[in-house]
C-alpha positions as CSV (number, residue, x, y, z in Angstrom):
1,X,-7.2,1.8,-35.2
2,X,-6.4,-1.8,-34.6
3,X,-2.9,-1.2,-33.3
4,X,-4.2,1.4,-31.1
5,X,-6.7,-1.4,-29.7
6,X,-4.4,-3.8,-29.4
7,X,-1.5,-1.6,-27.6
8,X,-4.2,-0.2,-25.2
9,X,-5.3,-3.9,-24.4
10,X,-1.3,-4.7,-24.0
11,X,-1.4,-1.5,-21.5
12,X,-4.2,-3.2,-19.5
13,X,-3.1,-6.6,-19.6
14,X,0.6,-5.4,-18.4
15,X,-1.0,-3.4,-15.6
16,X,-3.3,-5.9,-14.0
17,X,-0.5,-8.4,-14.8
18,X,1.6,-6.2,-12.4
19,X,-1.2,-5.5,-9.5
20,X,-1.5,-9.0,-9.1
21,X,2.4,-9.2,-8.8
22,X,2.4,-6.7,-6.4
23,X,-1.3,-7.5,-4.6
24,X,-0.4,-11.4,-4.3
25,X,0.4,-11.2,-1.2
26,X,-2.5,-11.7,1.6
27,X,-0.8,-9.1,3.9
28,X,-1.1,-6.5,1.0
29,X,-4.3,-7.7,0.2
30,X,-5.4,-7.1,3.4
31,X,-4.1,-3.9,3.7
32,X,-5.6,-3.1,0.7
33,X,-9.2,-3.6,1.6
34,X,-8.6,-1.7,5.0
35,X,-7.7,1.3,2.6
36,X,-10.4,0.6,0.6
37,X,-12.8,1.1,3.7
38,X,-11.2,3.9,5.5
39,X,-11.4,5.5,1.8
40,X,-15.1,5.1,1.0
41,X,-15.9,5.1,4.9
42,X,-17.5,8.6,4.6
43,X,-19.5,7.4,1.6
44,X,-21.2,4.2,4.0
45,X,-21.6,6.0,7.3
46,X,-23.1,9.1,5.7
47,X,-25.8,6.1,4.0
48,X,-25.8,4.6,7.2
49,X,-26.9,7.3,8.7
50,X,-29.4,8.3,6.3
51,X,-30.9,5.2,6.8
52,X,-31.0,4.2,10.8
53,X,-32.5,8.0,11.2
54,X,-33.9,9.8,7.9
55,X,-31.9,12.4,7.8
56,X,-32.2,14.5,4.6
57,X,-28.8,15.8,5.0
58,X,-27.3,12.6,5.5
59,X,-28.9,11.6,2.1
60,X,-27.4,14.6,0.5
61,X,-24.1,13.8,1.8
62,X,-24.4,10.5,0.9
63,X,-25.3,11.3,-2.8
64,X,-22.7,13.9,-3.6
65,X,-19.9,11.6,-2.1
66,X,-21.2,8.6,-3.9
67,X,-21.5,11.0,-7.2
68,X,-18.0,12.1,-6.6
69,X,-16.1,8.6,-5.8
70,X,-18.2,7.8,-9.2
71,X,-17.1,10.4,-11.5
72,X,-14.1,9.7,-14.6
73,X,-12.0,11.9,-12.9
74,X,-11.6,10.4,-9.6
75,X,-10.5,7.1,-10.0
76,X,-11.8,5.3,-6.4
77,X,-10.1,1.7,-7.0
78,X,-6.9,3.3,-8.7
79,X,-6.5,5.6,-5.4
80,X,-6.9,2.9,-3.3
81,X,-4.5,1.0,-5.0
82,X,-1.8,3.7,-4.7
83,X,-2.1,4.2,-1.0
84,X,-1.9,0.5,-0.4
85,X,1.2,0.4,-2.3
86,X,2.7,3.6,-1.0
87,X,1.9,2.0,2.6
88,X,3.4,-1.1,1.5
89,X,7.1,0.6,-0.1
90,X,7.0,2.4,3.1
91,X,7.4,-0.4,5.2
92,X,9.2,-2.2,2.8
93,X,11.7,0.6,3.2
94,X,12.1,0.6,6.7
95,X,12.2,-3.2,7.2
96,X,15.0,-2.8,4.9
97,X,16.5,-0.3,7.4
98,X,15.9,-1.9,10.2
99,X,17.2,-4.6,8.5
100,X,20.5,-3.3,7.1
101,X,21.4,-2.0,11.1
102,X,20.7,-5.2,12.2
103,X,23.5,-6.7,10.2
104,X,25.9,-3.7,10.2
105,X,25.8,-4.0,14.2
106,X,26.3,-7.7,13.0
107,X,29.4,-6.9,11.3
108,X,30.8,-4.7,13.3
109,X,30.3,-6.9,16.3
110,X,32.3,-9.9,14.6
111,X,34.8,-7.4,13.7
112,X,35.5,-6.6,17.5
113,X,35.4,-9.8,18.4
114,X,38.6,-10.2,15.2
115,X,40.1,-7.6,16.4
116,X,40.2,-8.7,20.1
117,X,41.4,-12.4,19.3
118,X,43.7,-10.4,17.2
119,X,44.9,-8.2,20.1
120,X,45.0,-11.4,22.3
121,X,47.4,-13.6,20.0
122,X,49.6,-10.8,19.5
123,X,50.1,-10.4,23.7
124,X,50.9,-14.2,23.4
């Protein structure tokens, strides 16, 4: 029982060990609490608006989100940590993209200008 308690706590440690890795950064940290908003948004305003103008069904919203964001099977913080990192890869990707045109159009750009001064000493 003790290995499975310490492997599970190696499991943990390792994860939150690689969130931070991956959350250090104050864009992505950022982007995660946006997430985290737009995410539990419905939760709040429902509340919000239980409270500003008594509204039972705003109440009963408000309680069956809240109980469902809360439940063991729905994960709110791990959900909002995927999105933020899918977000993240995605732009990561197509920086990279944009990135990897930039210098092929680079390349091939220094390549004409070879192949010209190549053309021009050979006319010489």
């Amino acid at each position: 029982m003790k290995r499975f308690f310490n492997w599970a706590k190696n499991k943990i440690v390792n994860f939150v060990k690689w969130l931070w890795q991956e959350c250090k950064d104050w864009r992505t940290f950022i982007l995660l609490v946006i997430v985290c908003i737009v995410v539990g948004a419905p939760v709040w305003i429902s509340g919000l608006l239980g409270i500003l103008f008594n509204w039972t069904w705003a109440w009963a919203v408000f309680a069956a989100l809240l109980a469902f964001w809360w439940l063991p099977g729905v994960p709110y913080f791990a959900l909002c940590v995927a999105v933020t990192l899918a977000i993240k890869r995605f732009f990561e990707k197509k920086t990279a993209k944009k990135a990897k045109a930039k210098g092929i159009a680079e390349i091939s750009k220094d390549l004409e200008e070879i192949v010209e001064n190549t053309d021009a000493e050979e006319d010489n």
